[in-house]
VOBA-1610 file (N, C-alpha, C; in pm, whole numbers, padded with zeros to 5 digits, always signed):
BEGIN
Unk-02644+04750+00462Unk-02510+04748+00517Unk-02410+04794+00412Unk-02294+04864+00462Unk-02213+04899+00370Unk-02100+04750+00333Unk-02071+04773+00235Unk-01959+04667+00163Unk-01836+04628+00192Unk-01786+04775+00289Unk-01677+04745+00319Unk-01686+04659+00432Unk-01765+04651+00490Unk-01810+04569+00619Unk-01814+04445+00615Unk-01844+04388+00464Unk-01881+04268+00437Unk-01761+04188+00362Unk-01679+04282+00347Unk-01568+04214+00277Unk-01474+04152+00342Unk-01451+04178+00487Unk-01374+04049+00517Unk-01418+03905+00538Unk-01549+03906+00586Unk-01631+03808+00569Unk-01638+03733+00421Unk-01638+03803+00351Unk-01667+03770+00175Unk-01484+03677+00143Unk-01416+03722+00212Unk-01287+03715+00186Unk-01259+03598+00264Unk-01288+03590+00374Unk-01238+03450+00470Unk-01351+03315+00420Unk-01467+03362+00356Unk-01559+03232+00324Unk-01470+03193+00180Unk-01467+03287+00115Unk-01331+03237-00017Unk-01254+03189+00009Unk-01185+03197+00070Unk-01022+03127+00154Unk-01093+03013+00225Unk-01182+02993+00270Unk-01178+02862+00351Unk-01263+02780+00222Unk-01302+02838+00125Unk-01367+02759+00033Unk-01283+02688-00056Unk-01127+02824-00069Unk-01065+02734-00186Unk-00990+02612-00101Unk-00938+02654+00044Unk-00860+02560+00113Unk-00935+02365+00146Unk-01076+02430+00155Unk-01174+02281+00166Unk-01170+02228-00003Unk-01137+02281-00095Unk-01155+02228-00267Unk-01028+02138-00254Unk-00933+02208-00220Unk-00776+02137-00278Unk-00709+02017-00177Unk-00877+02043-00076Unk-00814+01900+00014Unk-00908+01780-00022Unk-00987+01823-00085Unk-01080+01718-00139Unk-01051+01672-00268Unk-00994+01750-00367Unk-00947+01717-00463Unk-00828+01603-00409Unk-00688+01651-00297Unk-00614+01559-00287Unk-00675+01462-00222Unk-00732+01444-00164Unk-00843+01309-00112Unk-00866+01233-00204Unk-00931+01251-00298Unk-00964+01160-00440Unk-00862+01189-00527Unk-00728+01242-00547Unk-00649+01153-00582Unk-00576+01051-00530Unk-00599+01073-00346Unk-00517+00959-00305Unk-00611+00817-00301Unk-00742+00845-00362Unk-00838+00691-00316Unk-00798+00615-00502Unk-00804+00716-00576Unk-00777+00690-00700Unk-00671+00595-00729Unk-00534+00610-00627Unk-00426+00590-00636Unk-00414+00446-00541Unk-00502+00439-00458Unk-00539+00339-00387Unk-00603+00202-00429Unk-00706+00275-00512Unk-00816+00193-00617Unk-00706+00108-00697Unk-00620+00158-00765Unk-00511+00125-00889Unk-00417+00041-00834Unk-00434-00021-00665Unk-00352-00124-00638Unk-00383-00265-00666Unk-00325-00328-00747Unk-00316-00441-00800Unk-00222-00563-00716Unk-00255-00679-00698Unk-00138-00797-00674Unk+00008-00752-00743Unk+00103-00742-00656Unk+00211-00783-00720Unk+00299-00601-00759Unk+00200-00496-00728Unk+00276-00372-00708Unk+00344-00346-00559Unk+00449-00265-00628Unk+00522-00219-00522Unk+00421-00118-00423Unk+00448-00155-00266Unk+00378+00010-00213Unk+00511+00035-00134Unk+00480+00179-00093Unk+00503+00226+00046Unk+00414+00268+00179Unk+00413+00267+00224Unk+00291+00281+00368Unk+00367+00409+00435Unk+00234+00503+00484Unk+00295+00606+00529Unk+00376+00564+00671Unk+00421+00490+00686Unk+00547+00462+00804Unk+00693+00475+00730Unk+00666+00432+00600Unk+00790+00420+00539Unk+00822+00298+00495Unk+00690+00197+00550Unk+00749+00025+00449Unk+00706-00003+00318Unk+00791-00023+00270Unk+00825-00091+00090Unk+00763-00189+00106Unk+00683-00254+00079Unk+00639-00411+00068Unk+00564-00412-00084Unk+00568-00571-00098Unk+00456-00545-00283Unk+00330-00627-00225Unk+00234-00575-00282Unk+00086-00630-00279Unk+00081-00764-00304Unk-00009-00884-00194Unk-00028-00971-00210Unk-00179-00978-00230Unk-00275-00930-00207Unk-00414-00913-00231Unk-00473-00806-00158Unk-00583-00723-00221Unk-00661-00618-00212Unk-00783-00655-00164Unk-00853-00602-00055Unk-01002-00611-00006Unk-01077-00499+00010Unk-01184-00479+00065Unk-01246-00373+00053Unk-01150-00274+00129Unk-01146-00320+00280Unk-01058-00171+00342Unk-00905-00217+00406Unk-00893-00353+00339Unk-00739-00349+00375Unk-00662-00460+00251Unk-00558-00437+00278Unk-00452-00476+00176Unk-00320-00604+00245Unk-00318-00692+00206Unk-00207-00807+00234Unk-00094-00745+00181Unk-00018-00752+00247Unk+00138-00708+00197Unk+00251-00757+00217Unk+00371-00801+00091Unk+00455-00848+00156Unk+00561-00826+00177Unk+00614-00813+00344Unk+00755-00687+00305Unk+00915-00752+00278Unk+00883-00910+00297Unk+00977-01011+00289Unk+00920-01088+00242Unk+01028-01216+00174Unk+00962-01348+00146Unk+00932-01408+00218Unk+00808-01452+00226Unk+00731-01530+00389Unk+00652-01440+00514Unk+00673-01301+00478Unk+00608-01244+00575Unk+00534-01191+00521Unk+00444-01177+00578Unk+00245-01108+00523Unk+00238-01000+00637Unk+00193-00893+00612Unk+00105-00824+00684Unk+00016-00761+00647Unk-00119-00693+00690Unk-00227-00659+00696Unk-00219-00560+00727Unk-00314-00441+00572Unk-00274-00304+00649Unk-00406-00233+00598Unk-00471-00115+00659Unk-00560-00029+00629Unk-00543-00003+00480Unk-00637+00007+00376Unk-00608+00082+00274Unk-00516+00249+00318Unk-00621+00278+00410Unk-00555+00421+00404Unk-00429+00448+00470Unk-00328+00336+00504Unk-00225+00355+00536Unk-00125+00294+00462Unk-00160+00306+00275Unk-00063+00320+00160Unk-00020+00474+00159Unk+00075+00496+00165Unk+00106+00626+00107Unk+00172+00651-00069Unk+00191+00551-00085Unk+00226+00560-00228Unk+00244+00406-00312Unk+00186+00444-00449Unk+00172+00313-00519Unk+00286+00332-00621Unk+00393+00269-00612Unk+00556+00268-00693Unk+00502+00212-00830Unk+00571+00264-00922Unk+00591+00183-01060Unk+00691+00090-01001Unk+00736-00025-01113Unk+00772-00122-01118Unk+00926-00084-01106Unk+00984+00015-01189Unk+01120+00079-01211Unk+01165+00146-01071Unk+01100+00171-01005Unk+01108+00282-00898Unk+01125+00171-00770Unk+01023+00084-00775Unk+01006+00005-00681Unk+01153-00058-00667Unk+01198-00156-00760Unk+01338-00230-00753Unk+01465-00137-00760Unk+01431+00019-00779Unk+01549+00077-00744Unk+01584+00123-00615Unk+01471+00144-00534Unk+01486+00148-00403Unk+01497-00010-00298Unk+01439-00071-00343Unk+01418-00199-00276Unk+01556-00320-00294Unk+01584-00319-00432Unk+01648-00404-00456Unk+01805-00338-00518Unk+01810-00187-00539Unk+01888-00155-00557Unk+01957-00158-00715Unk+01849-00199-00775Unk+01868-00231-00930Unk+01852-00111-01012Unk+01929-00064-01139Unk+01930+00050-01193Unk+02058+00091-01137Unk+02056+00209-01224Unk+02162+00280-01243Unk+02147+00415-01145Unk+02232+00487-01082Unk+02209+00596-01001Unk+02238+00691-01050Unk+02143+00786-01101Unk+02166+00930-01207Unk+02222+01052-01146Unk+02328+01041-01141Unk+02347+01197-01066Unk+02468+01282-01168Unk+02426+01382-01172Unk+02518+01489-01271Unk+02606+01518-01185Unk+02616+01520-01041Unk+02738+01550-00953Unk+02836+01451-00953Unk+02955+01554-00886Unk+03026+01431-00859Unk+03021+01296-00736Unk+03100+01185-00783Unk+03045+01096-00696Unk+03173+01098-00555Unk+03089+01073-00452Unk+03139+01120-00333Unk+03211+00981-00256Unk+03348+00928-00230Unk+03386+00805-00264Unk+03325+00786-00068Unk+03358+00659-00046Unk+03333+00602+00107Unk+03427+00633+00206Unk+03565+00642+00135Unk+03613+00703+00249Unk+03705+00810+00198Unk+03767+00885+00309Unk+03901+01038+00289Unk+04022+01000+00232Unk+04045+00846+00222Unk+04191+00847+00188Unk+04223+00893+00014Unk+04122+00903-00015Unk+04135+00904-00178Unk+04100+01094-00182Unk+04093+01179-00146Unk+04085+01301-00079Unk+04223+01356-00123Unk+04285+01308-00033Unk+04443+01351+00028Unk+04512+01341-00056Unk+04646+01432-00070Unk+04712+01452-00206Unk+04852+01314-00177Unk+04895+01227-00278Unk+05037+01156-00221Unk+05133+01189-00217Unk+05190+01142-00045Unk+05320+01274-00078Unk+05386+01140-00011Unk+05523+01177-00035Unk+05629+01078+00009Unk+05587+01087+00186Unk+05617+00951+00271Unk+05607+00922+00383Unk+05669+01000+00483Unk+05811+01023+00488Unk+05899+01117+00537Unk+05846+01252+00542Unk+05734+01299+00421Unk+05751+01463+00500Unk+05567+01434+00541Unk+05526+01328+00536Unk+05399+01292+00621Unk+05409+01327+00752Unk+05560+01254+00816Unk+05588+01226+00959Unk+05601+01396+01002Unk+05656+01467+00928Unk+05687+01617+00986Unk+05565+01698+01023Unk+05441+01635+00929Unk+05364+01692+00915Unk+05239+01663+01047Unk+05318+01539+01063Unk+05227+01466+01175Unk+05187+01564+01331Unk+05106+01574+01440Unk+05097+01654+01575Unk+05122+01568+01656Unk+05210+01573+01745Unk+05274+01538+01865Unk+05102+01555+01980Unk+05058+01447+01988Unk+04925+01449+02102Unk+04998+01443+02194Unk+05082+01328+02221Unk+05169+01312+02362Unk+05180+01411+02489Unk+05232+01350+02545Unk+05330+01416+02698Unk+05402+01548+02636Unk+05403+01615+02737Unk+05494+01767+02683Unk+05627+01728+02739Unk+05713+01757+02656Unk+05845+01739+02712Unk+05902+01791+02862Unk+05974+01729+02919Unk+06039+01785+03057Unk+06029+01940+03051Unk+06136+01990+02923Unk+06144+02118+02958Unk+05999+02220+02938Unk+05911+02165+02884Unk+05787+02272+02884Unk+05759+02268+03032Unk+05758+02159+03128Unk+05661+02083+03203Unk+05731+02226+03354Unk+05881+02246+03293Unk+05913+02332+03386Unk+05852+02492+03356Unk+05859+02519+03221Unk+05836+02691+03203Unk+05649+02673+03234Unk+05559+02550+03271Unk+05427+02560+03296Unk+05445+02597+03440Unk+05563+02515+03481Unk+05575+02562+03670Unk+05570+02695+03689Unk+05641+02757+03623Unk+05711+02909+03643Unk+05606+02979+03653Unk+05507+02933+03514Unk+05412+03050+03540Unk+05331+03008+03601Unk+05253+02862+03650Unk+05202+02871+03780Unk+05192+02957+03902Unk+05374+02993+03941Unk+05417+03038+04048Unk+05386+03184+03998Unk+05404+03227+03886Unk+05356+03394+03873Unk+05195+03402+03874Unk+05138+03306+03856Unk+04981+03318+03856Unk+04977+03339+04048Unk+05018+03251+04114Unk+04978+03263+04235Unk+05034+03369+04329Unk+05092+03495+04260Unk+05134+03574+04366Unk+04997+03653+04355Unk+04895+03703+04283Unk+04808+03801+04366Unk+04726+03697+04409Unk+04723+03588+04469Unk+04642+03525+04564Unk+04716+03563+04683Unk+04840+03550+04671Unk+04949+03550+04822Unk+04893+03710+04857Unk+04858+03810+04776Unk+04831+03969+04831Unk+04666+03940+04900Unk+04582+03843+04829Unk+04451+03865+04971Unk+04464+03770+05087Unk+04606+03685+05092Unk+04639+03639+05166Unk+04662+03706+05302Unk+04752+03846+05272Unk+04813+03977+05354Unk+04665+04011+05408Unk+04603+04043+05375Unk+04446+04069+05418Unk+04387+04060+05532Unk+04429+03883+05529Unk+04376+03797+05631Unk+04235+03746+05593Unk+04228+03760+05470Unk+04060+03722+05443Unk+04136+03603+05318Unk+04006+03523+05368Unk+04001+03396+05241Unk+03890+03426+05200Unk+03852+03316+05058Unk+03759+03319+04927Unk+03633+03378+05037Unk+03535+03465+05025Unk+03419+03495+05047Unk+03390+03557+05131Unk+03514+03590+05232Unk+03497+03692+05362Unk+03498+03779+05321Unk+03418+03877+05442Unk+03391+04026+05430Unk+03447+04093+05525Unk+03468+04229+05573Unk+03467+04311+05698Unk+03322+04308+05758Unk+03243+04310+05712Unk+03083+04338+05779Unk+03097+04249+05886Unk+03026+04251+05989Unk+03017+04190+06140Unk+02811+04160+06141
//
């Protein structure tokens, strides 16, 4: 057989060879990481609960996500084993929050530049009622909107009639 024939074949058993390596490799680092759970570490569970280890068994783990509450979970539904630092900064909120940006306050009023009250009010939008006199120049043009209705009026035809019989 010629080679070129064989090379896509040669090419897709490579690709599915390296793709089956790097999932087995992450497999045994996640049992590794599993193995290394001890009483008293922080986890997370791939749902998203924080709880710390109350005891380890062969295929499941006591956990506690409150004081007084226990639950029982698959080993394989740790998704991550926290250091100690990491754990109480998410959980308990302890530590310091590192950010090189600036900090973004809770609310807009600290935003806004201070300006004396008086030219606040100028600045303010009237939501309200439209005054009398708009309420008349909206009439006016009402009444100019409705004259080419009054022309298919002349017609004798309303909305959807035809001449056809």
């Amino acid at each position: 057989m010629n080679i070129l024939t064989l090379l896509p074949f040669i090419v897709l058993i490579g690709a599915m060879f390296l793709m089956t390596r790097s999932a087995k490799r992450k497999q045994q680092q996640a049992a590794q990481m599993r193995d290394q759970m001890q009483p008293g570490t922080g986890v997370r569970t791939i749902g998203g609960l924080y709880a710390t280890v109350k005891e380890v068994n062969h295929d499941t783990v006591l956990l506690e996500a409150a004081p007084g509450v226990h639950l029982v979970f698959a080993k394989n539904s740790i998704g991550a084993v926290l250091d100690d630092e990491e754990y109480n900064r998410i959980v308990h909120g302890d530590g310091d929050l590192k950010s090189d940006g600036p900090v973004v306050p809770d609310d807009a009023s600290s935003l806004t530049e201070a300006t004396d009250s008086d030219s606040s009010d100028d600045a303010k939008i009237d939501l309200g009622k439209k005054p009398e006199a708009a309420d008349a120049e909206a009439d006016d043009t009402e009444v100019a909107d409705a004259k080419p209705e009054d022309a298919e009026s002349k017609n004798g035809k309303a909305d959807g009639e035809t001449d056809a019989k």
